[in-house]
TIKE-184514 format. One line per 2 residues: their letters; for each residue x, y, z of C-alpha. Coordinates in Angstrom, 3 decimals, always signed. Last residue first. Layout:
! residues N
A = X,Y,Z  ... $
! end
This chain:
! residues 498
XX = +81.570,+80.945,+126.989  +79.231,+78.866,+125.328 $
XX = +75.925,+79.952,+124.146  +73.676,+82.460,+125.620 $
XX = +74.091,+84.206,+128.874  +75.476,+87.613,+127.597 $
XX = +73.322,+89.655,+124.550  +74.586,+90.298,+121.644 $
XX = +77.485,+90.486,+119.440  +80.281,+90.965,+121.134 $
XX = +80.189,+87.498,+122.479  +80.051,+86.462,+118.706 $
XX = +83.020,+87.944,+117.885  +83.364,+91.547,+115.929 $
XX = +84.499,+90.927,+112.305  +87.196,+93.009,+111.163 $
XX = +86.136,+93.417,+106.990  +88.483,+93.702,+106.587 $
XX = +91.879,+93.654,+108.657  +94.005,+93.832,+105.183 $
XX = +92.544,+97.086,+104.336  +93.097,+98.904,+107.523 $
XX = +96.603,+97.713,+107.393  +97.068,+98.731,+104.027 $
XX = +96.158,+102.143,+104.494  +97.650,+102.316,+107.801 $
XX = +100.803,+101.863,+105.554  +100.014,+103.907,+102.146 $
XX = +99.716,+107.196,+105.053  +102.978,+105.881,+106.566 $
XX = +104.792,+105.830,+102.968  +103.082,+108.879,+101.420 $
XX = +104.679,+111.105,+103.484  +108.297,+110.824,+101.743 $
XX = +107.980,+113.539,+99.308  +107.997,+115.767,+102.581 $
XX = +104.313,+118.335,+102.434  +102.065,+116.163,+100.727 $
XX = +99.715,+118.580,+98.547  +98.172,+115.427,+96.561 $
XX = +97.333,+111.944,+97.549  +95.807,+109.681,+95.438 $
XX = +94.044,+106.069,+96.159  +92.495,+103.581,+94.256 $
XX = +90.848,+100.039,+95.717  +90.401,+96.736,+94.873 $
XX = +89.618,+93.873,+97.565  +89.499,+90.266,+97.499 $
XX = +87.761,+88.032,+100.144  +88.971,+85.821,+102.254 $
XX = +87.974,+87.463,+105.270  +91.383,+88.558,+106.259 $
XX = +91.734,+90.704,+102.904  +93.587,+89.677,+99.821 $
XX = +94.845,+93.272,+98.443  +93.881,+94.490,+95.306 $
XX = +95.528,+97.756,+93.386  +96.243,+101.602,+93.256 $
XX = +98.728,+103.093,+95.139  +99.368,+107.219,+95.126 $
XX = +101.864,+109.703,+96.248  +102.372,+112.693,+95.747 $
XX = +103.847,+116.248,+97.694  +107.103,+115.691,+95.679 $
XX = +106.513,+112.937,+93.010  +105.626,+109.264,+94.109 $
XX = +103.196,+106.229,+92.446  +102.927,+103.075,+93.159 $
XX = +101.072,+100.099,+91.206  +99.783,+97.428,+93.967 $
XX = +99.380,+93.925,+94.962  +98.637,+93.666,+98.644 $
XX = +98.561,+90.248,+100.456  +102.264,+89.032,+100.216 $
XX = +102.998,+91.187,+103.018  +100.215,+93.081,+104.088 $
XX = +99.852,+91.578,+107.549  +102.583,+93.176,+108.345 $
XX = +106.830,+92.030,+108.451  +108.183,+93.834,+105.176 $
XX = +105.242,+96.452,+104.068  +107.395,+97.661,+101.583 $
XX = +110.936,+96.480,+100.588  +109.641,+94.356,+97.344 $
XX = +106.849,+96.857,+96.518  +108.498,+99.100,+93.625 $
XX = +109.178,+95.366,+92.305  +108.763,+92.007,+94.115 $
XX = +108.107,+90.399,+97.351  +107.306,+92.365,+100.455 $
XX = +104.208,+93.580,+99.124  +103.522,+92.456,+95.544 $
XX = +104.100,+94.715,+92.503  +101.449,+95.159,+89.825 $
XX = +102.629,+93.330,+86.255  +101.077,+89.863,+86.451 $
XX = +97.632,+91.545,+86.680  +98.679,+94.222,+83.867 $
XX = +100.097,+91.133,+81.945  +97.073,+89.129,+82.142 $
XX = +96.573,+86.600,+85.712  +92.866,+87.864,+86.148 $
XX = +92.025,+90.845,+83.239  +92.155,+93.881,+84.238 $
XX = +88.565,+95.800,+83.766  +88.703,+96.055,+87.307 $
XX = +91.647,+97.874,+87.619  +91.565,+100.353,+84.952 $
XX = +87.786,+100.828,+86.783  +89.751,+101.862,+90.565 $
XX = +92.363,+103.882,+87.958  +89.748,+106.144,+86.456 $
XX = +87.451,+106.467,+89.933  +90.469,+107.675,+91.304 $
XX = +90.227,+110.408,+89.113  +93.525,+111.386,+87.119 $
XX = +95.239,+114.415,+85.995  +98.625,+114.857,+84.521 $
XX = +99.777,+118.436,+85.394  +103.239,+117.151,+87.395 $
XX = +104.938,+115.173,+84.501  +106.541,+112.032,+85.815 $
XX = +103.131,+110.068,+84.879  +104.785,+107.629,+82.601 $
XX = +103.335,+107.918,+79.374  +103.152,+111.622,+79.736 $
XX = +100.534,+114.840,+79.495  +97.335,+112.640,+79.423 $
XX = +94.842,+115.035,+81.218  +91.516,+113.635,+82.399 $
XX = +88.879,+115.390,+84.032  +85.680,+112.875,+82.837 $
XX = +87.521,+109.615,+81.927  +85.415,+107.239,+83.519 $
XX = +86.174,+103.868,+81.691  +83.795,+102.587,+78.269 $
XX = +86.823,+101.149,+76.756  +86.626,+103.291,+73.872 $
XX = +87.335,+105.906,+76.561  +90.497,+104.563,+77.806 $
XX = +91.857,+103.845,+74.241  +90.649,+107.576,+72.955 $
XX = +92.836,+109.201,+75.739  +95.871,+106.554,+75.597 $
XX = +95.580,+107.125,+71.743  +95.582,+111.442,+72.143 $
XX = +98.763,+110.699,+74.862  +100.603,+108.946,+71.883 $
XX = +100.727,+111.652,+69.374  +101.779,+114.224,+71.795 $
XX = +104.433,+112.079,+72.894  +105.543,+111.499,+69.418 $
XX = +105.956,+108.694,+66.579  +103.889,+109.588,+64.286 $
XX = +101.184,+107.776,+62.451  +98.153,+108.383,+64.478 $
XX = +97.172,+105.017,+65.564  +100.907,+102.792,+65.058 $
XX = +103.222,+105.532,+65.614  +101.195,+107.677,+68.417 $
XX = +100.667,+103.908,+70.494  +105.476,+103.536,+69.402 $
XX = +105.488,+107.058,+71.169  +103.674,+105.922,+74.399 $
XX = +105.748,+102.974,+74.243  +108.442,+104.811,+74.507 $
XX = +108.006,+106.793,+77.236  +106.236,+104.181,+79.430 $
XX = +109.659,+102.610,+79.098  +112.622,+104.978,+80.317 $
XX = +110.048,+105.608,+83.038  +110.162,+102.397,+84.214 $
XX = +107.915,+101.582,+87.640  +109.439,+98.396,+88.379 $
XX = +106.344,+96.464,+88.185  +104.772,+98.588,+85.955 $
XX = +107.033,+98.809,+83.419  +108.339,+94.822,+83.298 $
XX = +104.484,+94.420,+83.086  +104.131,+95.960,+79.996 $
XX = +107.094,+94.688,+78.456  +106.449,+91.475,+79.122 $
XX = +103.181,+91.959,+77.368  +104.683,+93.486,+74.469 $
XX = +107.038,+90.835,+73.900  +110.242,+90.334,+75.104 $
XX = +112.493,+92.412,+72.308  +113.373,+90.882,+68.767 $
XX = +117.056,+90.917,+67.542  +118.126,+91.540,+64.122 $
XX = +120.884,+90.644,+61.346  +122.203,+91.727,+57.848 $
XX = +119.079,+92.822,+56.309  +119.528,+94.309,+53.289 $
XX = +118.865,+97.677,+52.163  +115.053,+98.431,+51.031 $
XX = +115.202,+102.235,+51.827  +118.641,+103.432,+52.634 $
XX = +119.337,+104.371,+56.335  +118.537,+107.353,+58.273 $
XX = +121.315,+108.853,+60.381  +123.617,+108.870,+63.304 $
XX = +127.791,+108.226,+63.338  +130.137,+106.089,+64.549 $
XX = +134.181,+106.102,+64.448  +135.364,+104.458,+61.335 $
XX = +136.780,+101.545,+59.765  +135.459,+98.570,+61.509 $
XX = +137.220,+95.601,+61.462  +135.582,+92.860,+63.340 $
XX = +137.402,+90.578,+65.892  +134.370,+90.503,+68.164 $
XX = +135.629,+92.729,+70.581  +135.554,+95.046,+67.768 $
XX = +131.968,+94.262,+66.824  +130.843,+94.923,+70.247 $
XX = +132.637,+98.297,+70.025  +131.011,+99.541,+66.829 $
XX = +127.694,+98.210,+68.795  +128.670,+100.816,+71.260 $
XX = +129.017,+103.543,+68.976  +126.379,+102.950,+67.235 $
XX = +124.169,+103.421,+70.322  +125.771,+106.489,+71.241 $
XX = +125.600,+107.821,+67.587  +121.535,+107.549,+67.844 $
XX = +121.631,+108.584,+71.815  +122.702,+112.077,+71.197 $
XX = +125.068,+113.729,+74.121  +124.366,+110.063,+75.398 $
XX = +123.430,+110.647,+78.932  +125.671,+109.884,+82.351 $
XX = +124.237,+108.351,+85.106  +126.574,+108.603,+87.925 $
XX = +129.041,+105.915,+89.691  +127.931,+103.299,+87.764 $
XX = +125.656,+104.587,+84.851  +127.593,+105.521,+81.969 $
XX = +126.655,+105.909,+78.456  +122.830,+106.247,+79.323 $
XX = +120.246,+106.135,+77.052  +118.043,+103.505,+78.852 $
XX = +120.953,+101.642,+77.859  +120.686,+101.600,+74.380 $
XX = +118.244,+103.929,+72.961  +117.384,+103.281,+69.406 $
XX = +113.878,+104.320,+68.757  +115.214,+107.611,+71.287 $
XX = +114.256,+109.337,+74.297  +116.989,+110.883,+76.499 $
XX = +117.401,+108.796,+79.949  +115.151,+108.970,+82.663 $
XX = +115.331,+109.933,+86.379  +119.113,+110.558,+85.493 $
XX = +119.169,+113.198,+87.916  +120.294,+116.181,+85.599 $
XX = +117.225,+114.638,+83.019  +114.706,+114.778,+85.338 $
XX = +116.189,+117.529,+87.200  +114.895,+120.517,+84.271 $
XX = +111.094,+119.987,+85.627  +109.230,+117.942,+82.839 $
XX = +107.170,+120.261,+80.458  +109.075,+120.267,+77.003 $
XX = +108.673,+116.170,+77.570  +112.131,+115.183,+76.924 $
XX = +114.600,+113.802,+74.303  +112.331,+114.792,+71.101 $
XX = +113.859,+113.401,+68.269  +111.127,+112.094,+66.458 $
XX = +109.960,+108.368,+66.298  +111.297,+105.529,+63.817 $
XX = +113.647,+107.730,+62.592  +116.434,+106.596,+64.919 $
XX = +119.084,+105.666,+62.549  +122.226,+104.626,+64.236 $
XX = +125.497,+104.322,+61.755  +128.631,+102.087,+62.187 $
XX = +130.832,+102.951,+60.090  +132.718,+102.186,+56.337 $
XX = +134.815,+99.764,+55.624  +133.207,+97.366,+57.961 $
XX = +134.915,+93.428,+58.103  +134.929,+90.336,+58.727 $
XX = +131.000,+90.139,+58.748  +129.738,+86.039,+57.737 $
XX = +126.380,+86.594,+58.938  +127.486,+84.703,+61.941 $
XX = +129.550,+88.139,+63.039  +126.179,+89.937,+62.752 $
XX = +124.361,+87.578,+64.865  +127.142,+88.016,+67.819 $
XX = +126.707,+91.725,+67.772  +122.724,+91.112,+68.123 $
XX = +123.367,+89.026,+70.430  +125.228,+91.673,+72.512 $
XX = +123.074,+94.030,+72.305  +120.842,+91.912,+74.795 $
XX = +117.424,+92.775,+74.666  +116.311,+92.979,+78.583 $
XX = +114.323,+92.061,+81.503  +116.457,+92.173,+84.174 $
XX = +117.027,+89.004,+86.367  +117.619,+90.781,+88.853 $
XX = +116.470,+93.433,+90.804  +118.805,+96.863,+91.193 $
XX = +120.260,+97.134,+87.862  +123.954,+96.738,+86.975 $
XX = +123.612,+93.580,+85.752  +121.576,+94.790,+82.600 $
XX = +124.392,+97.521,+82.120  +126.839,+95.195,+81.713 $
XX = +125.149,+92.332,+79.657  +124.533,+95.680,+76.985 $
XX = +120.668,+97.085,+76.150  +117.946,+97.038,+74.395 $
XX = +115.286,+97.267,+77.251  +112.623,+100.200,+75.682 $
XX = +112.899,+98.755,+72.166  +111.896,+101.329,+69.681 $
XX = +112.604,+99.616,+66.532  +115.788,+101.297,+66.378 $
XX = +118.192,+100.866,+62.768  +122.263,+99.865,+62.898 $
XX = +123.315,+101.023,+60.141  +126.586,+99.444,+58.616 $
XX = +128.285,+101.787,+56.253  +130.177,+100.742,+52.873 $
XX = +131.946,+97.964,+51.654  +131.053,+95.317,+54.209 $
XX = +133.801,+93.033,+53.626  +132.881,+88.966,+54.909 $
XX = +133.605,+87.630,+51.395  +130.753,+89.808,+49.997 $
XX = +128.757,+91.399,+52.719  +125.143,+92.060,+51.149 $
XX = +124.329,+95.432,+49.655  +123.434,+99.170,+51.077 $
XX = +123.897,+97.557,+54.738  +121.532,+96.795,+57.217 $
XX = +121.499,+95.921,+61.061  +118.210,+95.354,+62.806 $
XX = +116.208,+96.092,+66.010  +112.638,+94.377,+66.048 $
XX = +109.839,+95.385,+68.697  +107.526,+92.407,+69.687 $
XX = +104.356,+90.991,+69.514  +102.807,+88.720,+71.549 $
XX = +100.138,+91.671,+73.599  +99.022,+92.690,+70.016 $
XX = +99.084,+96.539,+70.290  +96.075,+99.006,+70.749 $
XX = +94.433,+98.218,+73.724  +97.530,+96.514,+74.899 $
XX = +99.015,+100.000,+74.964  +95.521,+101.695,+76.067 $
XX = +95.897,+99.457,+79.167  +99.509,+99.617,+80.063 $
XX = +99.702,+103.740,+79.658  +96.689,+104.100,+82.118 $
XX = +98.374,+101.697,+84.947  +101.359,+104.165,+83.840 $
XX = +99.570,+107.469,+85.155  +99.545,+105.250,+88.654 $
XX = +103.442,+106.275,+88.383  +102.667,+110.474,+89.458 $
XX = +98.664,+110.956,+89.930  +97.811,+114.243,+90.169 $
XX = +94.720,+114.993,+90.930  +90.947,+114.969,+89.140 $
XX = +88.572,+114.128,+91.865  +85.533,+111.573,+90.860 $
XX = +87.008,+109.358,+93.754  +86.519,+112.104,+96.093 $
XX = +86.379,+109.848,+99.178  +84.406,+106.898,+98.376 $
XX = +84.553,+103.668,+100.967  +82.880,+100.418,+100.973 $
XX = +80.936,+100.282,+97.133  +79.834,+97.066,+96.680 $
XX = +80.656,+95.431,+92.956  +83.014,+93.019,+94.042 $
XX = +84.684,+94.431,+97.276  +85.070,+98.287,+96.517 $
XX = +87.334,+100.923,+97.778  +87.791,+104.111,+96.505 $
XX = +90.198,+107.103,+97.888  +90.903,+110.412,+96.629 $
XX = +92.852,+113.429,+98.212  +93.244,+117.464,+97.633 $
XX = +92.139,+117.576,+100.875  +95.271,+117.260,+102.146 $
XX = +95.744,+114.280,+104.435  +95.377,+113.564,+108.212 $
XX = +92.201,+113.608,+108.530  +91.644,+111.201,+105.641 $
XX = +93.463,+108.405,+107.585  +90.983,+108.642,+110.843 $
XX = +88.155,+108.233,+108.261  +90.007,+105.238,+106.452 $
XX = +89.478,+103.183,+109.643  +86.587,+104.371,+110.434 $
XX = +85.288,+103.274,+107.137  +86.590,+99.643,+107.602 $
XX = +85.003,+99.394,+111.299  +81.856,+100.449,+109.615 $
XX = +81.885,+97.897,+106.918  +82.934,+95.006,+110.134 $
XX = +80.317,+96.420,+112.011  +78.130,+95.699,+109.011 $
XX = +78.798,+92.328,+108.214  +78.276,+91.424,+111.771 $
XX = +74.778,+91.817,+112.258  +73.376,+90.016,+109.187 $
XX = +76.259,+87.306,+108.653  +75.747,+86.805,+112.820 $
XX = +72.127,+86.235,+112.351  +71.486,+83.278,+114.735 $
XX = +73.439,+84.937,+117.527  +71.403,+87.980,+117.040 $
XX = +68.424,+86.135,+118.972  +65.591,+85.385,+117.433 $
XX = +65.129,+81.878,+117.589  +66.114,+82.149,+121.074 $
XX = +69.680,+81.160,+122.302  +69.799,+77.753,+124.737 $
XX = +70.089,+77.726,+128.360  +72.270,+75.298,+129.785 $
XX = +69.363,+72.125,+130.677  +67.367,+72.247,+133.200 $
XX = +67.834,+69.270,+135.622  +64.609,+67.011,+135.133 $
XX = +60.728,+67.874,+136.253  +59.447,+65.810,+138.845 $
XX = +59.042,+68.590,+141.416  +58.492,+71.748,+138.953 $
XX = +55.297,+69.458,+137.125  +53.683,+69.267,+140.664 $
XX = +54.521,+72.518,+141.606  +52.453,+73.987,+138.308 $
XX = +54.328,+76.088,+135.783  +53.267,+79.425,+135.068 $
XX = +57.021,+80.896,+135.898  +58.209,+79.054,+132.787 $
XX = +56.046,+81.292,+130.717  +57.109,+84.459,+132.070 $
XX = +60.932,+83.579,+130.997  +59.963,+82.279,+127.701 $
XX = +58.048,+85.380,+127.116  +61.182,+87.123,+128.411 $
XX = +63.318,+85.771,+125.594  +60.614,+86.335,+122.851 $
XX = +60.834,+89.922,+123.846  +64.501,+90.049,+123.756 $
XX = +65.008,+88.804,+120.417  +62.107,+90.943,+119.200 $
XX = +64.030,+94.183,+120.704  +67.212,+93.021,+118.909 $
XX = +65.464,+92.543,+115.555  +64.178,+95.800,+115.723 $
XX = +67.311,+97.086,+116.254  +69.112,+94.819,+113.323 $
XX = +65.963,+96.362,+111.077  +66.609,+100.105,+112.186 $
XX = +70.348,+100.032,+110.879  +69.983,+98.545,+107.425 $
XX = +67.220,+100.523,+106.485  +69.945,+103.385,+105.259 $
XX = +72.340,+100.729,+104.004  +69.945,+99.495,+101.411 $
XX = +69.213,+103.054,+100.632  +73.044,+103.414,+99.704 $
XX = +74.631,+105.859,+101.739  +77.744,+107.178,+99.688 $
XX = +81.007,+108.216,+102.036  +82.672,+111.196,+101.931 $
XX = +82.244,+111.829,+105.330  +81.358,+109.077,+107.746 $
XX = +78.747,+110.481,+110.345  +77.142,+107.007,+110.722 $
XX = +79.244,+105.827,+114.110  +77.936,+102.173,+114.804 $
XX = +78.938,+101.044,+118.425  +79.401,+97.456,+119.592 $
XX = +79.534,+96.231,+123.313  +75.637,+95.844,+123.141 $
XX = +73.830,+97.778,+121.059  +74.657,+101.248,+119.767 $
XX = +73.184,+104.062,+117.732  +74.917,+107.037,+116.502 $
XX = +74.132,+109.777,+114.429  +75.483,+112.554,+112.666 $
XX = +73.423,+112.288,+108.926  +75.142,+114.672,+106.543 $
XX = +78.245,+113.453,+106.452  +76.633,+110.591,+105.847 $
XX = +76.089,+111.931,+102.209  +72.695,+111.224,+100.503 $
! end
């Protein structure tokens, strides 16, 4: 049963419980809950005035020698020896008010889920399908270490159609993408906002092939990107993802996120196989390597020799590097590298069937679910909060999803939030922002010393920016639980100390 559909209100003391809470399940437990702390009350009070009544049966004799009364003591009964049982649920419905006054000021097209343990405090729509924006990468993480050994990791190499002999190349150098999302130049790493960046530095890799003994390339350097397809973008991401550089073209050799500049603009490789080639060509040059021609793109030879290779971070690292700062660039690619490994290809559409089947192997909710992306940029995904709230709890304490959420005030898409509140350091979250979205998902260390998780989406935003002060009063609330009244608020006046 709803409370919405049970208005009522009962109050004792200073403290008022409101039960029309919409969107909230009534557990039975809950139901009973209310009428037993009453009755409890009026017994308190009636063994109070039998005390009272039989105190005034006393005999003069016994009144005159009797000592000083002592400071009158609590009865059995009273509320003050039950504040777990009375208080507990103040501080629930303080909690649900709380979120109540946020939900009126949202669209309807809204979910929120809170939980401590396995208590349900709060459900707003959680079995709502909406779009999620970044939370879709929570989704992403899981299936990917569903699927993929957490310790491995994703190999770039440089071969050649035979061996160097005397340090001459004779012939192309190809330079081959094992779909690492970070490879990238010392540059380009320091050019990022929080440092140190995770990345695969291309400039190792440069180094490695000089200590194979390479003098000299007659030929070029070549990229070969087979590994997945050559799709750059998702055919149904608005046209200003790629015009604002929100993510770079996708490629198994994408250097740079894809980007051949990124200082004062971001500027995409035309076709990020050559680009790549082109600026290992230039490594090797600064190397003192001969090269003898201006890069190209294509597949190399089957079974030709490696020359050298660099490994990525592993998986794991990888993982949380993309949730924490919410990479795009990323999620894309490991989507493709799921599609590779299950299905055999490496696509989008390929990799959104694993994160499907890896979510529901896993026993989660995934009634209404549409995997369009890896990284949730695409604006028909669809995703319950109930989805993300279980993603959550089946997370495994201090594993890469864990280590990967962001931490108010401290690190990631969360390092300038919630700077100076209660909040800081408490909340650990994924975001998630498009225009009219928002959502954060995560746990958040509440006042009582006890450990929250909750889900939330908001759709039909009207400013992209909204989501900030309707994320911060939903921190707030959740940091203050579970807002325990005192004692003197409690019940009744004249017991106890002051």
């Amino acid at each position: 049963m709803s409370l919405s559909s049970v208005p009522c209100q009962a109050a004792t003391a200073s403290v008022t419980w409101t039960c029309a809470r919409a969107g909230l399940t009534w557990r039975p437990v809950r139901r009973h809950l209310l009428p037993a702390i009453l009755a409890l009350l009026c017994l308190s009070c009636t063994v109070a005035a039998l005390r009272v009544d039989t105190g005034g049966t006393a005999t003069a004799e016994v009144v005159a020698t009797a000592p000083a009364p002592a400071p009158a003591e609590a009865p059995v009964l009273t509320p003050r020896r039950v504040p777990g049982l009375l208080a507990q649920p103040v501080g629930t419905a303080r909690l649900v008010q709380a979120l109540d006054e946020i939900a009126t000021t949202t669209p309807d097209r809204a979910c929120l889920v809170v939980t401590e343990g396995g208590r349900v405090l709060y459900d707003r729509q959680s079995d709502r399908s909406l779009v999620p924006a970044s939370g879709m990468k929570l989704l992403t993480a899981v299936a990917v270490l569903a699927r993929i050994d957490p310790d491995e990791r994703l190999r770039t190499s440089v071969v050649a159609t035979q061996s160097p002999a005397g340090g001459v190349v004779d012939g192309d150098l190809w330079l081959v993408g094992g779909g690492d999302p970070v490879l990238g130049t010392a540059p380009w790493a320091a050019s990022l906002f929080r440092q140190p960046a995770l990345f695969t530095p291309l400039e190792e890799l440069a180094d490695g092939v000089v200590a194979a003994g390479v003098t000299e390339v007659r030929g070029r350097v070549v990229g070969d990107e087979s590994r997945y397809d050559r799709v750059r973008y998702v055919e149904s991401w608005p046209e200003r993802y790629a015009a604002d550089g929100e993510i770079g073209p996708m490629s198994a050799l994408a250097v740079n996120d894809g980007f051949a500049e990124w200082e004062a603009a971001d500027v995409a490789f035309e076709d990020p196989a050559t680009g790549a080639a082109a600026v290992l060509t230039d490594l090797l040059r600064e190397r003192g390597v001969v090269v003898g021609a201006d890069a190209g793109a294509g597949p190399s030879p089957d079974g030709a020799p490696v020359v050298a290779g660099i490994d990525s971070p592993p998986v794991a690292d990888l993982v949380g590097q993309m949730l924490r700062e919410s990479d795009n660039g990323t999620a894309e690619l490991l989507l493709k590298e799921l599609g590779l490994r299950v299905e055999g290809e490496g696509s989008t559409a390929a990799g959104r069937t694993v994160v499907a089947d890896a979510l529901g192997s896993l026993g989660l909710p995934t009634a209404g679910l549409a995997v369009v992306d890896g990284s949730g940029l695409d604006p028909t995904n669809q995703v319950s909060c109930q989805l993300l709230h279980g993603v959550l709890e089946a997370t495994i304490d201090g594993g890469p999803v864990d280590r990967g959420l962001s931490v108010a005030g401290a690190s990631g898409t969360l390092a300038r939030r919630f700077l100076d509140t209660p909040a800081q350091g408490q909340l650990r979250g994924k975001t998630g922002s498009l225009r009219g979205v928002a959502s954060l998902s995560g746990f958040v260390s509440a006042q009582g010393g006890t450990e929250l998780t909750f889900a939330s989406i908001f759709n039909g935003l009207d400013r992209s920016d909204d989501g900030g002060p309707l994320q911060d009063s939903l921190a707030r609330a959740l940091v203050r639980y579970p807002d325990l009244p005192t004692l003197a608020e409690i019940g009744p006046e004249g017991y106890g100390p002051d």
